[in-house]
C-alpha positions as CSV (number, residue, x, y, z in Angstrom):
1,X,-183.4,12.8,67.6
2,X,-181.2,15.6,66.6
3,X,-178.4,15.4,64.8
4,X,-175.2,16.8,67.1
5,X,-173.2,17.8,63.4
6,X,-175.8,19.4,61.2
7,X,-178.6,20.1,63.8
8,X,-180.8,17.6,61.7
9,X,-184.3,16.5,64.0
10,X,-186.1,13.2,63.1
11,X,-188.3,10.6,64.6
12,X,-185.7,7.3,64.5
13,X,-187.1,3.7,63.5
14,X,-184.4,2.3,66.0
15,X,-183.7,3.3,69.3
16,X,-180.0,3.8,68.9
17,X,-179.1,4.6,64.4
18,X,-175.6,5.0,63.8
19,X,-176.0,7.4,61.3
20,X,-177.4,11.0,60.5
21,X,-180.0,10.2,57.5
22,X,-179.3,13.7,56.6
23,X,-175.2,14.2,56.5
24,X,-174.2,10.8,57.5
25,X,-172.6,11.7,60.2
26,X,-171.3,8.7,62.7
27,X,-173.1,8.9,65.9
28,X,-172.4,5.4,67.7
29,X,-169.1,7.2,69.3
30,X,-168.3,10.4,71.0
31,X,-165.2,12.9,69.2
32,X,-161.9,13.2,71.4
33,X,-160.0,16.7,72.0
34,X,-159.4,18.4,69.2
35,X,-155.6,18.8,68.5
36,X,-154.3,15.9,70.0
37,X,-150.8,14.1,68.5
38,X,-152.6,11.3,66.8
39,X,-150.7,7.8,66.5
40,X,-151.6,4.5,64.3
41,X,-152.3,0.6,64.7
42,X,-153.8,-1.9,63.0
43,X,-157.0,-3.5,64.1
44,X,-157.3,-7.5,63.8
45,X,-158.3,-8.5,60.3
46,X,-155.6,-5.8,58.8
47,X,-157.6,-2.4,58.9
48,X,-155.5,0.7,59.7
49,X,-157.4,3.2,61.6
50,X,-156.0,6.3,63.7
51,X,-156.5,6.9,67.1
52,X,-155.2,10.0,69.7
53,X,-152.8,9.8,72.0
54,X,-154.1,11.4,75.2
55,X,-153.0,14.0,76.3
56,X,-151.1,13.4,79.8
57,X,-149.2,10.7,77.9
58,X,-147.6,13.6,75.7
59,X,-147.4,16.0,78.1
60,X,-145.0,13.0,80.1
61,X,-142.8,12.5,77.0
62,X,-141.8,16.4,76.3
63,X,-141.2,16.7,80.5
64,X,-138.5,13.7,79.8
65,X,-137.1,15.0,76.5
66,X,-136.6,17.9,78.5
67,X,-134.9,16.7,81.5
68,X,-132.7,14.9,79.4
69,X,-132.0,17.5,77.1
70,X,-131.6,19.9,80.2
71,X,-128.5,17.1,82.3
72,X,-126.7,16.8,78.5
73,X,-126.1,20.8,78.2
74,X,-125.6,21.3,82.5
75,X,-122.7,18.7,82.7
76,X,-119.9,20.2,83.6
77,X,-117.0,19.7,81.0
78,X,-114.2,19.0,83.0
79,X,-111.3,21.6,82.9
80,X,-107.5,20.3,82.6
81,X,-104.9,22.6,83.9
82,X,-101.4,21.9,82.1
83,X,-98.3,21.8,83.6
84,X,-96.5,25.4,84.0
85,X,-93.8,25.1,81.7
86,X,-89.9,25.6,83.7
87,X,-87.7,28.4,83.1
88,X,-84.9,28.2,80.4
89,X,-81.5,29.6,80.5
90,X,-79.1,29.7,77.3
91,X,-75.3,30.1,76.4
92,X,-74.8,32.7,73.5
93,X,-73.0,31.7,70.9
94,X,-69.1,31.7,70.3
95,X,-68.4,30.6,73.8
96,X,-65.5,28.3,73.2
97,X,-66.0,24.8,74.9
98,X,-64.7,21.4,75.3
99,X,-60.9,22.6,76.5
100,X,-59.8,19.4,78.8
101,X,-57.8,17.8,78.2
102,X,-56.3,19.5,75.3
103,X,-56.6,23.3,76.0
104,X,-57.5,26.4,77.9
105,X,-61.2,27.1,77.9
106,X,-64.6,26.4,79.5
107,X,-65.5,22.1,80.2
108,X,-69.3,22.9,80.7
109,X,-71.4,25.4,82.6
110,X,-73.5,23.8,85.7
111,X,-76.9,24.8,86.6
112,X,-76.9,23.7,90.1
113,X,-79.2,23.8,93.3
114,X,-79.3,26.9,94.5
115,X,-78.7,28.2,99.0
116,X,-76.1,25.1,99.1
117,X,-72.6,25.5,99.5
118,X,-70.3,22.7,97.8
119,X,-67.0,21.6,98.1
120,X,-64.4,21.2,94.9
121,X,-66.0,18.6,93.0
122,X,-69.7,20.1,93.3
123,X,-70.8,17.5,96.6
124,X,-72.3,18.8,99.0
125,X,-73.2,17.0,102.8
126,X,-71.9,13.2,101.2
127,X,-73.8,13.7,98.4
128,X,-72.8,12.6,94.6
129,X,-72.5,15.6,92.7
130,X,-75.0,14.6,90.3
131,X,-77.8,14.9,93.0
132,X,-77.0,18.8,92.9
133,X,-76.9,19.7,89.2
134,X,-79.9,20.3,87.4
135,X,-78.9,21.0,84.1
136,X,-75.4,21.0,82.1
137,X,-74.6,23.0,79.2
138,X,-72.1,21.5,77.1
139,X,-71.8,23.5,74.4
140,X,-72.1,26.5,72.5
141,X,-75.8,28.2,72.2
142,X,-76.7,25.7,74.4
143,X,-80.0,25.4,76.4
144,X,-80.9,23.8,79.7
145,X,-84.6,24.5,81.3
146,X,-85.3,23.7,85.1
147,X,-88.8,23.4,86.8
148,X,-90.3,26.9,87.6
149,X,-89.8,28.5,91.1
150,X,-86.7,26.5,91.6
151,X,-83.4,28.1,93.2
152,X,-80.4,27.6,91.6
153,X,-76.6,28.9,90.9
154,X,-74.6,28.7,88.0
155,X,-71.2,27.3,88.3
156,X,-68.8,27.3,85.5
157,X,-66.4,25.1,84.9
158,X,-62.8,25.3,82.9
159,X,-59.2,24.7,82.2
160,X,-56.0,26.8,82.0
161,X,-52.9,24.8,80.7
162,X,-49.1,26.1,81.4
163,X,-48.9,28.0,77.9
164,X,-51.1,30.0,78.4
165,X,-50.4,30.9,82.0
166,X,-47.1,32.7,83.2
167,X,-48.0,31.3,86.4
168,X,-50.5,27.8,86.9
169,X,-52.6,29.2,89.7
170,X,-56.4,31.0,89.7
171,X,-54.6,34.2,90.1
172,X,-53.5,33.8,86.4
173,X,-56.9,33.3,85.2
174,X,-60.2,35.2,85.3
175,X,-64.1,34.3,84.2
176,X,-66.2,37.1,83.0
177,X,-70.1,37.0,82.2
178,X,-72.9,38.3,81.3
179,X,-76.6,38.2,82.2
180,X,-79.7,39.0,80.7
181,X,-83.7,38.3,80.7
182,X,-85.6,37.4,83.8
183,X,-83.0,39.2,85.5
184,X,-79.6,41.0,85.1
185,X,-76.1,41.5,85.4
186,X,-73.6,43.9,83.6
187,X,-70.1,42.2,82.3
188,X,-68.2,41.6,85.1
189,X,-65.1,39.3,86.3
190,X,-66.1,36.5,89.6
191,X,-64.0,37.1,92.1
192,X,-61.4,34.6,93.1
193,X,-62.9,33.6,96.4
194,X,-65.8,32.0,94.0
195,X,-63.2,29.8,92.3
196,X,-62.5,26.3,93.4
197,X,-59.7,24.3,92.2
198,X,-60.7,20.5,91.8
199,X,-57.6,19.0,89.8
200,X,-54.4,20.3,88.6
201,X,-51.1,18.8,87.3
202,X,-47.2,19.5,87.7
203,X,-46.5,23.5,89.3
204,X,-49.9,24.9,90.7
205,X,-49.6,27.7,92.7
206,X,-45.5,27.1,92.8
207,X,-44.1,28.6,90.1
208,X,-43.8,29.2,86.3
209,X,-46.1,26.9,84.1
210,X,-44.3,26.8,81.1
211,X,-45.3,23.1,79.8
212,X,-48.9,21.9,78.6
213,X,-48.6,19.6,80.9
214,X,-49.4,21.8,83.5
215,X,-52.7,22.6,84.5
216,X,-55.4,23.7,86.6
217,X,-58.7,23.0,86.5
218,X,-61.6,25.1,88.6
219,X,-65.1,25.8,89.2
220,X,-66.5,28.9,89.5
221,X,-69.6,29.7,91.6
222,X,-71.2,33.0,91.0
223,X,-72.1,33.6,94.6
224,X,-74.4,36.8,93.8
225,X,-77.2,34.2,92.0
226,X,-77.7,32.8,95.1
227,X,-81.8,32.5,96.3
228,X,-82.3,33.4,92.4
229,X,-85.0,31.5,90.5
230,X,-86.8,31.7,86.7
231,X,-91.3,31.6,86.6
232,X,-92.6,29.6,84.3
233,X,-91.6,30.5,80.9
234,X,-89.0,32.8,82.0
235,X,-85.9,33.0,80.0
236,X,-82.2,34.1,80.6
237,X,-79.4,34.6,78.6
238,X,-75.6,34.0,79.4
239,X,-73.5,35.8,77.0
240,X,-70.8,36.6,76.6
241,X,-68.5,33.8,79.0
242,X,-65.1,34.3,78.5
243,X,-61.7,32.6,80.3
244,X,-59.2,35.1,80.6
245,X,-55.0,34.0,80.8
246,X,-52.4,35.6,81.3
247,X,-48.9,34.3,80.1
């Protein structure tokens, strides 16, 4: 017999020895493939001996870490679009507001629907006037924003009292603005066909207003903003507004 580890030949006293008499070598069992993973387990009666894991089983576990590995980095992450963000229009300040009921002077300044055309108290076709205004701007520096895209017109409404009118009708009053940002529009006065009376007291339109009590009170629609509209995140800027009256 020769010895398959150190090439050893003798003449065996058994048919099948376990060992090489020269380098003790095992020879009851074949070697595996060199290199493979190797794992442990215990044998009955507590001995720990290593064995190999073959070689298809290894081959399965790196395909499946793989795969895995490969659907966590390809899922899609999942892309969220925020809402555009409306347009915003703003009052400079010093514009003088809150006149009624105790002076001349601007009540608010209306940012309403725009390609409508409304009677004196801002209704249109039966509808409450709330259902038209977008945004109101009450005072001074004020800001109103309105979704993106959106047509609108700016009406502005105010008072004029008897002392501070030689006469209590629109003809004794004017409105001038001024527009900048998305779009503009030098100082100029609204003509008097764009103002709207919607209360007065005592004289209008008769005579001489020489007591506070009488009054007028009108809205005026800047017909040349008509079809106008703001992107999103477009600004404009209304300053200066100033009621003019003549005593």
């Amino acid at each position: 017999m020769k010895c398959p580890r150190c090439e050893y030949e003798w003449e065996p006293k058994i048919p099948q020895p376990k060992e090489c008499p020269r380098c003790k070598a095992r020879l009851d069992y074949a070697p595996g493939p060199v290199g493979a993973p190797k794992i442990g387990k215990i044998k009955k009666g507590g001995e720990k001996v290593t064995t190999k894991l073959p070689w298809a089983t290894a081959a399965v576990i790196i395909v499946v870490a793989a795969i895995g590995a490969w659907a966590i980095l390809s899922t899609p992450v999942e892309e969220v679009t925020p809402s555009p963000a409306g347009g915003t229009i703003t009052v400079g300040t010093g514009i003088v507001f809150g006149a009624y009921p105790d002076n001349s002077g601007i009540e608010n300044i209306y940012i309403m629907r725009g390609n409508r055309k409304y009677d004196n108290t801002l209704a249109m076709n039966s509808a409450t006037n709330i259902d038209n205004i977008l945004a109101t701007i009450t005072a001074s520096g004020g800001t109103a924003t309105i979704a993106y895209d959106t047509a609108f017109d700016i009406v502005i409404a105010y008072s004029a009292y008897g002392d501070n009118t030689a006469y209590n009708n629109k003809e004794n009053a004017q409105m001038e603005v001024k527009i900048a940002g998305a779009f503009a529009f030098t100082l100029e006065n609204v003509a008097d066909i764009y103002e709207v009376k919607f209360e007065n007291s005592g004289s209008y339109g008769t005579g001489t207003a020489s007591a506070s009590a009488d009054y007028f009170r009108m809205n005026v629609i800047h017909d040349n903003w008509v079809n106008k509209t703001l992107a999103a995140g477009q600004t404009l800027t209304l300053d200066p507004v100033r009621l003019y009256c003549w005593g």
